[in-house]
BAFI-3210 file (N, C-alpha, C; in Angstrom, 3 decimals, decimal comma, padded with zeros to 6 digits):
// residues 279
n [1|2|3|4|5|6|7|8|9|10|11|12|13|14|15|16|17|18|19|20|21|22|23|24|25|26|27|28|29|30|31|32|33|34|35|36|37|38|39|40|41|42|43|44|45|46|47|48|49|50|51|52|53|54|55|56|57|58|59|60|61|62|63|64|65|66|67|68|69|70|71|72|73|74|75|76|77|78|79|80|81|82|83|84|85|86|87|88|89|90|91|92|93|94|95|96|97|98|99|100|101|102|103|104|105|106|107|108|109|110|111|112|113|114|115|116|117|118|119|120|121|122|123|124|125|126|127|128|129|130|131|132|133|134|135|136|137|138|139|140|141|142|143|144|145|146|147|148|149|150|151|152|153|154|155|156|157|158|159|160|161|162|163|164|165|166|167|168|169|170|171|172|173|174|175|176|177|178|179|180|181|182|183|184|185|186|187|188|189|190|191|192|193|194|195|196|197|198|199|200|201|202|203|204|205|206|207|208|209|210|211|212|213|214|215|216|217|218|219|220|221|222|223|224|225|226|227|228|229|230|231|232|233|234|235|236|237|238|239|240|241|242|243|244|245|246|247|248|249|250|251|252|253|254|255|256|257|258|259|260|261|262|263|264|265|266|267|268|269|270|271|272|273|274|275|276|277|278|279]
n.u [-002,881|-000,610|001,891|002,829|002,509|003,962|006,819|006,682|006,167|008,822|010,784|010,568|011,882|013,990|015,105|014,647|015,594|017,994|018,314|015,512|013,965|012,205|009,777|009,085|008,041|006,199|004,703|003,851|002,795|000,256|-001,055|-001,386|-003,430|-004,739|-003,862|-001,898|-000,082|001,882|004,294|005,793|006,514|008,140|011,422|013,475|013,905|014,709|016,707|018,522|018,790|019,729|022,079|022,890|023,116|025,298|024,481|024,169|024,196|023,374|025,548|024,139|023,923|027,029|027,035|028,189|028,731|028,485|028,494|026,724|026,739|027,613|029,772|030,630|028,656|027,330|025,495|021,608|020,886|022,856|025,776|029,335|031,749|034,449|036,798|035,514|034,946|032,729|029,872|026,403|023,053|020,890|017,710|016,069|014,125|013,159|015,373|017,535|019,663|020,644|020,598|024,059|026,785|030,184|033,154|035,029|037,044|038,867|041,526|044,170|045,356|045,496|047,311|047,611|045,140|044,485|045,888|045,316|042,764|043,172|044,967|042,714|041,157|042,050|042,325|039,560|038,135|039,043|038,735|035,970|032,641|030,816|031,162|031,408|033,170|034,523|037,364|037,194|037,450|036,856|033,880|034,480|034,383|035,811|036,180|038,320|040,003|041,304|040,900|040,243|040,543|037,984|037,186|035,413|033,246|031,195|029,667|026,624|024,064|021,716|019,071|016,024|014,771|015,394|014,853|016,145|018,695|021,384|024,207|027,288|029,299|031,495|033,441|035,731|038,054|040,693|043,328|045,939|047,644|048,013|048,374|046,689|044,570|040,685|037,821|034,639|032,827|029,735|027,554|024,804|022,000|019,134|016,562|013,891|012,584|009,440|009,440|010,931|014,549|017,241|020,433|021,857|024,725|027,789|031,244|033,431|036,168|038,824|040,792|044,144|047,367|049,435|052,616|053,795|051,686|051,272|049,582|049,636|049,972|047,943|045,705|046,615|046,272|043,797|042,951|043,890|042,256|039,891|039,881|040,653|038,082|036,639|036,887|036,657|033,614|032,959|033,247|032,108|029,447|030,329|030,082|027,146|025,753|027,118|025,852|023,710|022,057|021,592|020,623|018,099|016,541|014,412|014,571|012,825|009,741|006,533|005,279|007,320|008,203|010,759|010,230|009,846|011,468|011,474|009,168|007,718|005,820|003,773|002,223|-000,419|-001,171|-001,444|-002,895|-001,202|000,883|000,770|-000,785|-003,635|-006,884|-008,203|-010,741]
n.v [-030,676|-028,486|-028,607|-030,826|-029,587|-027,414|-028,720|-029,856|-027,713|-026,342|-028,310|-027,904|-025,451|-025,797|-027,587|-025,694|-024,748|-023,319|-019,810|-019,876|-019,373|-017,502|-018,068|-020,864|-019,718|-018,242|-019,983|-021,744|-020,743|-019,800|-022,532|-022,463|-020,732|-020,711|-020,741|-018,162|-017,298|-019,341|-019,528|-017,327|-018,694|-020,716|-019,540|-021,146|-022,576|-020,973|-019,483|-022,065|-022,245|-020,080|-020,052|-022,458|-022,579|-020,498|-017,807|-014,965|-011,414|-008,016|-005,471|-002,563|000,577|000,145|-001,513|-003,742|-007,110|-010,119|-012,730|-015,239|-017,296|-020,145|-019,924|-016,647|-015,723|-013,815|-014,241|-013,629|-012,872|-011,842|-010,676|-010,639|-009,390|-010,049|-008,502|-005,882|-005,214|-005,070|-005,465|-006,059|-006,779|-009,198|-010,212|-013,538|-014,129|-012,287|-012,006|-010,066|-007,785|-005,343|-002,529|-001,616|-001,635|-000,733|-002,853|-005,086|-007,661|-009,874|-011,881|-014,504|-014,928|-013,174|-011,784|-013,613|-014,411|-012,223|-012,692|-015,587|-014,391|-012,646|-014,179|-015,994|-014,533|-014,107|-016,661|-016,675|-015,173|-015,678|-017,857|-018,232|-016,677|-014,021|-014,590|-014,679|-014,044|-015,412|-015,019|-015,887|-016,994|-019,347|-019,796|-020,150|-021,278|-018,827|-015,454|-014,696|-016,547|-018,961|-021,801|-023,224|-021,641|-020,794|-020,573|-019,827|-019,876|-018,834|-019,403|-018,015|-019,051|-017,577|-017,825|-017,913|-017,273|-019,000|-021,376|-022,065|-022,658|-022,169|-023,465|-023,300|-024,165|-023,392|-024,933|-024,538|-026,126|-024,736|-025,407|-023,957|-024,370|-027,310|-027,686|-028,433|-029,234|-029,603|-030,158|-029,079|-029,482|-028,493|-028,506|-027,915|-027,637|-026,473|-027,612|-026,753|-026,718|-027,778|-029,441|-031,237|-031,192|-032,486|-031,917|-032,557|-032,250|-033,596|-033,040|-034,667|-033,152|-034,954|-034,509|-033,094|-033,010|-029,643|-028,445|-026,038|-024,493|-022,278|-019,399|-018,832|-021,465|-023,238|-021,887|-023,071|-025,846|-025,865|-024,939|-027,185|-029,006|-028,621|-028,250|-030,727|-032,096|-030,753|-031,964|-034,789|-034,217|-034,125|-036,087|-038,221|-037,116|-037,688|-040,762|-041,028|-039,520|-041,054|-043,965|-044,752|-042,448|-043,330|-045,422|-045,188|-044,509|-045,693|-047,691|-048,885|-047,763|-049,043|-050,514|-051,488|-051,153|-048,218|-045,165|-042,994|-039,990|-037,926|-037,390|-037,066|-034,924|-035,844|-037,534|-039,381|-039,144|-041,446|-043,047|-043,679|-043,767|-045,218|-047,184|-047,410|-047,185|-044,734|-042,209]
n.w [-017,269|-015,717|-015,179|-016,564|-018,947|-018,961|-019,207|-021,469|-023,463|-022,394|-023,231|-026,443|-026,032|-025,790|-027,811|-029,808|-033,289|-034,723|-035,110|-035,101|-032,868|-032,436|-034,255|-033,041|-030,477|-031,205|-032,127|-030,000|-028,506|-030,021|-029,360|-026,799|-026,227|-023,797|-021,374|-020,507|-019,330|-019,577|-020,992|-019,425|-016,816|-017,741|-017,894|-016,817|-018,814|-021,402|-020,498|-020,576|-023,106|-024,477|-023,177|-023,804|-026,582|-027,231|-027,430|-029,566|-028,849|-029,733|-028,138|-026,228|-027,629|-028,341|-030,395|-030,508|-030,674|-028,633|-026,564|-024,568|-022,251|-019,649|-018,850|-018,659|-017,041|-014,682|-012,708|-011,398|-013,780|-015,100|-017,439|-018,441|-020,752|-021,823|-023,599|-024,364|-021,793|-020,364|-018,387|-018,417|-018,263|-019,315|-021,042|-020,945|-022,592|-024,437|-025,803|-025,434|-024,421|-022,058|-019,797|-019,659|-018,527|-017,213|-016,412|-015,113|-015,273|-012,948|-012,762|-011,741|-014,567|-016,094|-018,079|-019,686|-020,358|-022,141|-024,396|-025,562|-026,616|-028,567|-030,161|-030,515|-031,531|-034,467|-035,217|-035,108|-037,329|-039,431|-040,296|-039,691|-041,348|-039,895|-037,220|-033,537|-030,246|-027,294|-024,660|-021,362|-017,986|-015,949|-014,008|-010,540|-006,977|-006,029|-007,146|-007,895|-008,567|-010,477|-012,520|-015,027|-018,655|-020,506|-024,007|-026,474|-029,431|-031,823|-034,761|-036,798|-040,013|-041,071|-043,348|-043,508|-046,116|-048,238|-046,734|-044,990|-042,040|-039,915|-037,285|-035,997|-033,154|-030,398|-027,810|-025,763|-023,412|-021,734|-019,376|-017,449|-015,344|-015,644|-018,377|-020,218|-022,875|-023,615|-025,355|-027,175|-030,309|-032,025|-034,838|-036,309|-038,291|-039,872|-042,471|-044,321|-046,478|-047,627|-046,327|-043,384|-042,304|-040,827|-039,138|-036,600|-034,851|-032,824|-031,704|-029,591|-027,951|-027,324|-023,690|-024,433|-024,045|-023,660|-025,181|-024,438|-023,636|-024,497|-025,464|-028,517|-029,196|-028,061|-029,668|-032,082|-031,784|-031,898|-033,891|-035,492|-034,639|-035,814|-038,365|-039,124|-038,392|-039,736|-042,452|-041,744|-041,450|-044,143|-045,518|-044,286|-045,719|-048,106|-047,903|-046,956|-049,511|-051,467|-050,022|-048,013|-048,344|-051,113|-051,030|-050,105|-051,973|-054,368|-056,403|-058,600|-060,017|-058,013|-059,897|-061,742|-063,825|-065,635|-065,614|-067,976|-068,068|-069,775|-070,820|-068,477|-068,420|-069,884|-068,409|-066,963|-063,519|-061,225|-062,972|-065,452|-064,435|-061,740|-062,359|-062,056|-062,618|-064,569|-063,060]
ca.u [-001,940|-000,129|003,547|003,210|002,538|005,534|007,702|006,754|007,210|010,678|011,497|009,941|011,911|015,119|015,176|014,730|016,357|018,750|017,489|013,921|013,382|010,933|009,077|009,046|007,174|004,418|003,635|003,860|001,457|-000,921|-001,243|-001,558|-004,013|-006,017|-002,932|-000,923|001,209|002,561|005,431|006,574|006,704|009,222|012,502|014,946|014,089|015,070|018,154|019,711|018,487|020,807|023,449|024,074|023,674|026,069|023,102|024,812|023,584|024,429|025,502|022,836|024,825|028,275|026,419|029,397|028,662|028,898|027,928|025,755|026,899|027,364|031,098|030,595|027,682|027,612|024,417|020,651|020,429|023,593|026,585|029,737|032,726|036,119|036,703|034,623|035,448|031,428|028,690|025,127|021,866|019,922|016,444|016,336|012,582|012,938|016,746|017,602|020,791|020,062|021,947|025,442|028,277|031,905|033,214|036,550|037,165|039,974|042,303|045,637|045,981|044,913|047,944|047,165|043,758|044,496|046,874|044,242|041,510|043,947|044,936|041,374|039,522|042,432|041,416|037,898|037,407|039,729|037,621|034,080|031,780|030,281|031,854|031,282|034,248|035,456|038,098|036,570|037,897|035,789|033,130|034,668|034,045|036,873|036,074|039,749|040,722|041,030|041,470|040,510|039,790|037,088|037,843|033,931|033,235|029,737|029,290|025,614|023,997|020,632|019,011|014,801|014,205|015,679|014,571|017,523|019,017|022,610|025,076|028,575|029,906|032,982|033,680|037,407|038,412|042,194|043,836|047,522|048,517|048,300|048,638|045,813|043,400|039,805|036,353|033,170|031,916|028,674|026,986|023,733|021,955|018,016|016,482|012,522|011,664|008,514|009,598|012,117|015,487|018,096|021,182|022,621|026,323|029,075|031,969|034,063|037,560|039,098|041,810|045,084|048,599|050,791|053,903|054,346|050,914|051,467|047,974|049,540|050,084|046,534|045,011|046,799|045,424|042,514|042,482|044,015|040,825|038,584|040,260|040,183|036,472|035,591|037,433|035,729|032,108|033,198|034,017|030,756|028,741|029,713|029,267|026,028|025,430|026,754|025,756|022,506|020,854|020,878|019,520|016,541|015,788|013,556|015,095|011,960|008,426|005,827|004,681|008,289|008,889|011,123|010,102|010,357|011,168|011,698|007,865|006,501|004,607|001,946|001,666|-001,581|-001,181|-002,610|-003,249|000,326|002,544|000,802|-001,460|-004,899|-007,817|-008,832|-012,342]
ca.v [-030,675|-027,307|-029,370|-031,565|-028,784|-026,400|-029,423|-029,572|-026,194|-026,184|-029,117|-027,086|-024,098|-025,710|-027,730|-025,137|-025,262|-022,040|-018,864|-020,137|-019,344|-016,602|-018,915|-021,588|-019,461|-018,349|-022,082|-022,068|-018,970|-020,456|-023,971|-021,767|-019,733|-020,911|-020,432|-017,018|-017,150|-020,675|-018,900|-016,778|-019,839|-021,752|-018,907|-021,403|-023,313|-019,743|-019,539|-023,221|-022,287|-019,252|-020,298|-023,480|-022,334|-019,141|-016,883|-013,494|-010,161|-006,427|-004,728|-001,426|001,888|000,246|-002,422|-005,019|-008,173|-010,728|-013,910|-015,751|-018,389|-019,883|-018,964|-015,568|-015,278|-013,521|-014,538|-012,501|-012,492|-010,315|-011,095|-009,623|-009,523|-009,445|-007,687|-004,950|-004,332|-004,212|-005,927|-005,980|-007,899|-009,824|-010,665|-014,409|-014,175|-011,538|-012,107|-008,374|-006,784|-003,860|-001,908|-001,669|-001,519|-000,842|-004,626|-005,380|-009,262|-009,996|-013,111|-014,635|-015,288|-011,421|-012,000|-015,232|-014,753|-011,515|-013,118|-015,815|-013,390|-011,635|-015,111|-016,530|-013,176|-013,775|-017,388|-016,963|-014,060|-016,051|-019,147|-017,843|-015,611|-013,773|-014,881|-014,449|-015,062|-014,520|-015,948|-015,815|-017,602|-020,487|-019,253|-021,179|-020,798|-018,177|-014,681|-014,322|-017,930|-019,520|-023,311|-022,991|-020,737|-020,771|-020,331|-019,752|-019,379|-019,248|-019,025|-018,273|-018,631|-017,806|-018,043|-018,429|-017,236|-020,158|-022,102|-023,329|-022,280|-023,475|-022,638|-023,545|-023,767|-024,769|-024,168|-025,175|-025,319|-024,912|-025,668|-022,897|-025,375|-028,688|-027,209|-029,377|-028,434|-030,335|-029,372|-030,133|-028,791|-028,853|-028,749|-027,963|-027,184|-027,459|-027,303|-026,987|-026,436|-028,828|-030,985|-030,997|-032,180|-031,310|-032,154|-032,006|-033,337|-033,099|-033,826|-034,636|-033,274|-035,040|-034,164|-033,125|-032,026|-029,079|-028,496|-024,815|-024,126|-020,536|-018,610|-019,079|-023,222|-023,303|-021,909|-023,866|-027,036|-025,741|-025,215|-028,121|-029,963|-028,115|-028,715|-032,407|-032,440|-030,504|-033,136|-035,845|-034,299|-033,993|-037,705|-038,311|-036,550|-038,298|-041,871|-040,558|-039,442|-043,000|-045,287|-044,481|-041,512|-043,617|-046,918|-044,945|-044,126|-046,523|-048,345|-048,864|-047,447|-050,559|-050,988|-052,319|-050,835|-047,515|-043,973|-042,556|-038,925|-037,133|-037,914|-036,674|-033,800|-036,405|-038,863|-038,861|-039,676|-042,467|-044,232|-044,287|-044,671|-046,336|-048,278|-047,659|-046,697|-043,265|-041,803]
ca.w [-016,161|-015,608|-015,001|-018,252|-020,388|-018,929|-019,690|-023,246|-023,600|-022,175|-023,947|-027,937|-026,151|-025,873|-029,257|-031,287|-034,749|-035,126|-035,427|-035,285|-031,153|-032,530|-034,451|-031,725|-029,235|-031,941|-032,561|-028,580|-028,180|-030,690|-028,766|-024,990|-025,522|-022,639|-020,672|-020,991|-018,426|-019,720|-021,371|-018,225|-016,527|-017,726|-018,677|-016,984|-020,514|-022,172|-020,014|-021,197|-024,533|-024,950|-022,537|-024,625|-027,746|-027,453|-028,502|-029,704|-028,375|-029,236|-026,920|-026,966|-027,646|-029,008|-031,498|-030,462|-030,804|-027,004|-026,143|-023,744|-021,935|-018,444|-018,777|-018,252|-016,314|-013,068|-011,788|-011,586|-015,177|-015,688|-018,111|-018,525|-022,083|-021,507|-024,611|-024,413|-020,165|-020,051|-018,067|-018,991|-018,698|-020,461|-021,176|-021,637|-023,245|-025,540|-026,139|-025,177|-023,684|-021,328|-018,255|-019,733|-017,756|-017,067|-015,556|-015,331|-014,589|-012,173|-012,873|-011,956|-016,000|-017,051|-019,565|-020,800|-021,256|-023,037|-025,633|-025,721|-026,922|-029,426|-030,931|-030,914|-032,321|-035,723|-036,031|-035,753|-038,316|-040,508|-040,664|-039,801|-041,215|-038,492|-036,237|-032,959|-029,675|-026,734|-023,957|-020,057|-016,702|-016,293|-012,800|-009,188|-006,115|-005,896|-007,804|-008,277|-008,511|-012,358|-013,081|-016,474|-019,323|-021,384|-025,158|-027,083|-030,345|-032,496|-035,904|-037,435|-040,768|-041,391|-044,833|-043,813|-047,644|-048,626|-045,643|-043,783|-040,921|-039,609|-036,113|-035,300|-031,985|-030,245|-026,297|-025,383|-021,240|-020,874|-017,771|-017,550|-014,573|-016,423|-019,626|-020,937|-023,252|-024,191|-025,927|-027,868|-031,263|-032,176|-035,629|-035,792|-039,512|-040,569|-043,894|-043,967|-047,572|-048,608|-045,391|-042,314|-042,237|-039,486|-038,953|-035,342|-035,017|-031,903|-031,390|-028,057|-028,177|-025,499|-023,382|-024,892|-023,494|-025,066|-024,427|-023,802|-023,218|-024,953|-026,285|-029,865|-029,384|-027,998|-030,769|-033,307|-031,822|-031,637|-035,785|-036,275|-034,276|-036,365|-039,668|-039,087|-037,391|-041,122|-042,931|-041,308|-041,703|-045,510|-045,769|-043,792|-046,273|-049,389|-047,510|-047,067|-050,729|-052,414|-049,299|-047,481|-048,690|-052,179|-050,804|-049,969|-053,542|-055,207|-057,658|-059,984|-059,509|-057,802|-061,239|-061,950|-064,921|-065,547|-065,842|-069,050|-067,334|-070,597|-071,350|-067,681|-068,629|-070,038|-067,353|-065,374|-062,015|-060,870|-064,274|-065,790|-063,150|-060,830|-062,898|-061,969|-063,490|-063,818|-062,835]
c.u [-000,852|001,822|003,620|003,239|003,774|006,249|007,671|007,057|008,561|011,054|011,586|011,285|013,751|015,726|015,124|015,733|016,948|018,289|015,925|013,197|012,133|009,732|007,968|007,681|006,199|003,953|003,291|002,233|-000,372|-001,451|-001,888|-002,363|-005,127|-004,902|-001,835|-000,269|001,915|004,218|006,776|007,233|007,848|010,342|013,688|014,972|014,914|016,425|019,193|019,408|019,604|022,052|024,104|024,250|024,658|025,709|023,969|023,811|024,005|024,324|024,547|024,325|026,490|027,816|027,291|028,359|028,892|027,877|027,268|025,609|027,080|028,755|031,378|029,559|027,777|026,124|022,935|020,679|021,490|024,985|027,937|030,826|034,283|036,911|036,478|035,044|033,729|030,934|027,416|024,212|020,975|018,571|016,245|015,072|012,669|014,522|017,209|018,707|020,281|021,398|023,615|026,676|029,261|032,262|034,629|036,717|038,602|040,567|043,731|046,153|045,328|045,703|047,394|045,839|043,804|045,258|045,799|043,743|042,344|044,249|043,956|041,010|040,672|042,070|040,322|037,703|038,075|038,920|036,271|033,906|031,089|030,036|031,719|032,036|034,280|035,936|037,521|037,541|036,713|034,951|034,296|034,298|034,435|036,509|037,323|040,937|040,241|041,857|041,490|039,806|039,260|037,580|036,216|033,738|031,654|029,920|027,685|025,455|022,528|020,161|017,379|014,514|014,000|015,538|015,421|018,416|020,162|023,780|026,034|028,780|030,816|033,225|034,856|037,630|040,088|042,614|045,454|048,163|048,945|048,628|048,036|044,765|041,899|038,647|035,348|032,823|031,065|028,361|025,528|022,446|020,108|017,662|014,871|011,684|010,520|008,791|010,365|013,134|016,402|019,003|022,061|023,698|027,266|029,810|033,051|035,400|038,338|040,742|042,845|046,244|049,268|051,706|054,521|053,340|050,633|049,942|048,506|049,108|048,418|045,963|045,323|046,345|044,204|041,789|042,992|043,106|039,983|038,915|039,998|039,426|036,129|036,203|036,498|034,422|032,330|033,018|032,736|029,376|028,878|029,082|027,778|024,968|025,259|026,005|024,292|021,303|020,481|020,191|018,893|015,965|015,123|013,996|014,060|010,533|007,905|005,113|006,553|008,746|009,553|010,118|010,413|010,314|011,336|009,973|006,640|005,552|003,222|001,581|000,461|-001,488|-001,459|-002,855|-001,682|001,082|001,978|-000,206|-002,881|-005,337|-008,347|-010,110|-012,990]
c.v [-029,641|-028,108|-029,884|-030,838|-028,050|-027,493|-029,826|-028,875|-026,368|-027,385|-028,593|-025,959|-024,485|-027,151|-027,083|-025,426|-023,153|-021,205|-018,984|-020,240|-018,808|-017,579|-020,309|-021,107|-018,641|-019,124|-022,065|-021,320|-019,625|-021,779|-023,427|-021,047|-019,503|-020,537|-019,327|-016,743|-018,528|-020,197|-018,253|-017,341|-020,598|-020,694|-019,781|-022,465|-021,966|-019,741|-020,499|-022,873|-021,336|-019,467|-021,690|-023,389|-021,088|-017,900|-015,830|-012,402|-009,211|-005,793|-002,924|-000,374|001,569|-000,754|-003,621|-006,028|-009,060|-011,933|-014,308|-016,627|-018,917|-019,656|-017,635|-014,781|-015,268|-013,092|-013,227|-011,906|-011,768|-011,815|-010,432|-010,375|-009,128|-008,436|-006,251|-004,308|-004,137|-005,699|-005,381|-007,289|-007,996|-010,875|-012,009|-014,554|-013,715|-011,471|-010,583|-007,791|-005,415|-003,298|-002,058|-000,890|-001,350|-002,139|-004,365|-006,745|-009,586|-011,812|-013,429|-014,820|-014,357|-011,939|-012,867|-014,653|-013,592|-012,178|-014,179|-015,375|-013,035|-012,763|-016,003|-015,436|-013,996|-014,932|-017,397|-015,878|-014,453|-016,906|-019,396|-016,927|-015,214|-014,377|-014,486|-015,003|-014,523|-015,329|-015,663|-017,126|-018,000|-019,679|-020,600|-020,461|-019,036|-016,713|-014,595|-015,295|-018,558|-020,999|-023,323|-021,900|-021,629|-020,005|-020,963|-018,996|-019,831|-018,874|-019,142|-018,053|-019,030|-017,130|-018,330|-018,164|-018,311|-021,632|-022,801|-022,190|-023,212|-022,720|-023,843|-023,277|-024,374|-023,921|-025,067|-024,807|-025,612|-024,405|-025,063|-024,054|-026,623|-028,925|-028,108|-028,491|-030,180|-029,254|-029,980|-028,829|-029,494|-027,621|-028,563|-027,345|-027,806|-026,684|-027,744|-026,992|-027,579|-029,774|-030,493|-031,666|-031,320|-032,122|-031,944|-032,982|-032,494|-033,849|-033,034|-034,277|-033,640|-034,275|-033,698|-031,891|-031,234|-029,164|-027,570|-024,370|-022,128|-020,480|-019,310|-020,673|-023,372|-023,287|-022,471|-025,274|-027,138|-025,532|-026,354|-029,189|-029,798|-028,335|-030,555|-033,096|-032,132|-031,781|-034,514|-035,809|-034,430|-035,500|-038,111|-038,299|-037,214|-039,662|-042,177|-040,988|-040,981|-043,695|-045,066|-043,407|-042,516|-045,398|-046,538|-044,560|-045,272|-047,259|-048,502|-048,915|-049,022|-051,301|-051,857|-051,689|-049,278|-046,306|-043,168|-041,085|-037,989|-037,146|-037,223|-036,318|-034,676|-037,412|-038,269|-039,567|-040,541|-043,979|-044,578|-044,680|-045,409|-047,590|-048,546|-047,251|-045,052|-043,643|-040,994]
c.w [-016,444|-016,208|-016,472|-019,414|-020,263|-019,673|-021,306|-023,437|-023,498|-022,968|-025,873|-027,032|-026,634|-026,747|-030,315|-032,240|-034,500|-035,852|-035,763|-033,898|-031,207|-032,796|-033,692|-031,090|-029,875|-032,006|-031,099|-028,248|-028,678|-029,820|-027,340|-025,132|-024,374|-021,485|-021,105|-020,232|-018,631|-019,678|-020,298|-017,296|-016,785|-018,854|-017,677|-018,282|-021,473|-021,565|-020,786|-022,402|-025,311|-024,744|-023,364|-026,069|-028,096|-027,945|-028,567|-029,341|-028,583|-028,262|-027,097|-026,774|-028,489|-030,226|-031,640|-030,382|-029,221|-026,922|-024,936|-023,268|-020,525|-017,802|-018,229|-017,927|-015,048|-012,250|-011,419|-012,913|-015,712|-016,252|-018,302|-020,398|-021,941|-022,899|-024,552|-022,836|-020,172|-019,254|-018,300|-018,685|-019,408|-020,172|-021,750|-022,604|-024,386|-026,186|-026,478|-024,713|-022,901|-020,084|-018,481|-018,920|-017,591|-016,185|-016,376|-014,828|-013,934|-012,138|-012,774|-013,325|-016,825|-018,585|-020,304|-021,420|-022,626|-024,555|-026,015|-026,915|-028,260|-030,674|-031,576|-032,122|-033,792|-036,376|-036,442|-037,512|-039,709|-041,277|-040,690|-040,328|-040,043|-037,282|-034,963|-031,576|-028,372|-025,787|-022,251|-019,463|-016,358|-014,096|-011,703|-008,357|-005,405|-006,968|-008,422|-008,419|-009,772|-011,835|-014,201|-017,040|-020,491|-022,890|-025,863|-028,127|-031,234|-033,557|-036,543|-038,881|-040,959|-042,868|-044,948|-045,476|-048,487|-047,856|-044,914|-043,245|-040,252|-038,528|-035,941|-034,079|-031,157|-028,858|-026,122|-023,906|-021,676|-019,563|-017,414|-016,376|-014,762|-018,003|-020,860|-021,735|-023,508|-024,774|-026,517|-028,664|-031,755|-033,805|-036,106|-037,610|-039,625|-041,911|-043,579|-045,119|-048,135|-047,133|-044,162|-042,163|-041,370|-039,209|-037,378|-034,970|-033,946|-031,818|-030,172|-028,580|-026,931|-025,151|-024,162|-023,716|-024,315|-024,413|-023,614|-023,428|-023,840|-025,787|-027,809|-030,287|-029,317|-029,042|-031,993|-033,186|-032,093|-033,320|-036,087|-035,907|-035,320|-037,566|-039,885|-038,430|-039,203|-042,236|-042,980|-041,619|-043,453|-046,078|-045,247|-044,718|-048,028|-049,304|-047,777|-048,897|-051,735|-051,438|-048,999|-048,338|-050,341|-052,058|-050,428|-051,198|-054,124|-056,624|-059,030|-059,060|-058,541|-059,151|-061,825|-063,002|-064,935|-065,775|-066,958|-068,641|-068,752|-070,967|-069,783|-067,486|-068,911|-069,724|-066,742|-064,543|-061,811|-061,951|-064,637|-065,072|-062,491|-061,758|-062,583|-062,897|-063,707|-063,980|-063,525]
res [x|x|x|x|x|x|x|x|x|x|x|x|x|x|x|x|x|x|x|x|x|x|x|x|x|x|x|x|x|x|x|x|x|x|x|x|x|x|x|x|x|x|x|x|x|x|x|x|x|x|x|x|x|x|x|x|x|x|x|x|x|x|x|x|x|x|x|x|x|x|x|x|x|x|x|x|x|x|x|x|x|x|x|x|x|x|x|x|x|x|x|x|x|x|x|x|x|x|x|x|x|x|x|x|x|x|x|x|x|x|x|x|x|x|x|x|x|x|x|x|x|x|x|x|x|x|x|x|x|x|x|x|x|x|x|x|x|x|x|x|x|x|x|x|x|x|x|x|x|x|x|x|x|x|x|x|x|x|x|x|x|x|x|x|x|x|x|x|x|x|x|x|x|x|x|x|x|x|x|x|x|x|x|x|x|x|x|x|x|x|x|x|x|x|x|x|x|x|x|x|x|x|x|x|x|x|x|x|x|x|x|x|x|x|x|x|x|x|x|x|x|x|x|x|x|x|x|x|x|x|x|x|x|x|x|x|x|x|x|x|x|x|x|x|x|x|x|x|x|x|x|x|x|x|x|x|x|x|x|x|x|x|x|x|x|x|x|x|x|x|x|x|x|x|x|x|x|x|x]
***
C-alpha cells in the first residue's frame, strides 16, 4: 500500500538521529527499491525535518553559515538571513542552498531586532561551538507587521568515527509589546557503537515578563534559562549513574557466585560462567 509506506518513510525521515539524514535515506533506498519514486514523494517529511531541526546551510559563494526554519521562510521553498541581507533557496532533499539573493526584511522593530542579533551572535559563540544563530520577525499575516521575534540558535556535534552524534537547539518568541519572552530547548544526542542509545530531551520555557524588554535583558534571561536547563541535565545525569542506570547491572552472574575478573582471560564461555557443559 503506496500511503502506508510514504508514512513510514516520513515518519524514518523525520526521526532521524543528528547528522545521520544521509544515512537514513540509504537504509530508505535499500528497503524501496521496487519503488523509486517513494522518496520524491514525501519532501513535506524533508521540509519538517530541516525546519524543526534548524538544519544549517552555506550559503554558496560567501560560505556563511544560515538556518532553516519556518521563522524565516518565505514560502516556494525560498529562505531568507537577516544577517547576511540575502535570500536563497533550498533543496529540502539534498539539503542544498541555491539562487542567492539580496533580501532586505522590513519591520517595525528593524532596531530591536538588530541589537537582538548583535547580542545573541556574542552569547552564542561564547557558549557554543559552532554555533549557529540568527534573530527574524516571526511570519503574520502582515509582511510588515511583527508580534514577535524569533531568537534561533543550533549547536552541532558530529563525531560518526566515534559513533555519536549530538544537536542543540533553542527557539525563543519575544513579544516588544508585552515585553514577554518564552521558548523550548531541545537536546537531542545518539551513541551507536556495538548498540543504539539516544537521548532526546526538551524543555518548555514558559512565559516570562522583563522589565525593560531591552535586546541586552533578553539575552541575559535567555543564558540564565540555559545555565539552569544545563544544571539540571547535570543533576539528571548523575541520578541516572547511582539510581537507574546501576539497578540495571546484575548484581551476581545466574550462577550466583562472583566473577573473578582478574582471571577472565581463562574462562570458557558457557562452562565457567554459566555452568554448562562444554561440547
Amino acid at each position: 500500500m503506496p500511503s502506508d509506506n510514504a508514512a513510514a518513510v516520513s515518519a524514518f525521515i523525520e526521526g532521524a538521529p543528528p547528522g545521520e539524514l544521509a544515512e537514513v535515506i540509504a537504509d530508505i533506498q535499500k528497503l524501496t527499491v521496487n519503488e523509486p519514486k517513494l522518496l520524491a514523494s514525501v519532501t513535506p517529511a524533508f521540509q519538517k525535518y530541516n525546519e524543526d531541526q534548524l538544519w544549517t546551510v552555506k550559503l554558496p559563494g560567501s560560505g556563511q553559515n544560515v538556518l532553516i526554519s519556518p521563522y524565516n521562510a518565505l514560502g516556494d521553498g525560498k529562505y531568507y538571513d537577516i544577517e547576511t541581507q540575502k535570500s536563497f533557496a533550498f533543496d529540502h532533499q539534498i539539503q542544498k542552498a541555491s539562487d542567492v539573493q539580496p533580501y532586505t526584511h522590513d519591520s517595525e522593530y528593524s532596531d530591536l531586532i538588530s541589537s537582538l542579533l548583535k547580542s545573541f551572535s556574542t552569547h552564542a559563540t561564547e557558549h557554543y561551538p559552532s554555533a549557529t544563530y540568527t534573530v527574524c520577525p516571526t511570519p503574520t499575516s502582515s509582511p510588515t507587521t511583527t508580534t514577535t521575534i524569533a531568537l534561533l540558535l543550533v549547536s552541532n556535534k558530529y563525531s560518526p568515527a566515534n559513533f555519536w552524534n549530538g544537536r542543540y537547539r533553542s527557539t525563543y518568541l519575544f513579544a516588544p509589546a508585552s515585553s514577554t519572552l518564552s521558548g523550548t530547548i531541545h537536546v537531542d544526542v545518539h551513541y551507536y557503537e556495538d548498540g543504539n542509545v539516544r537521548l532526546t530531551t526538551t524543555k518548555k520555557v514558559p512565559e516570562m515578563k522583563l522589565e525593560a524588554g531591552s535586546a541586552a535583558e533578553v539575552v541575559r534571561r535567555i543564558a540564565g534559562v540555559e545555565r539552569a536547563y544545563q544544571e539540571e541535565l547535570n543533576r539528571g545525569f548523575g541520578r541516572l549513574s547511582e539510581g537507574e542506570f546501576k539497578g540495571l547491572r546484575r548484581q551476581l552472574p545466574v550462577t550466583r557466585q562472583k566473577v573473578e575478573w582478574e582471571k577472565i582471560g581463562g574462562y570458557r564461555l558457557g562452562q565457567d560462567i554459566g555452568g554448562g557443559r562444554s561440547r
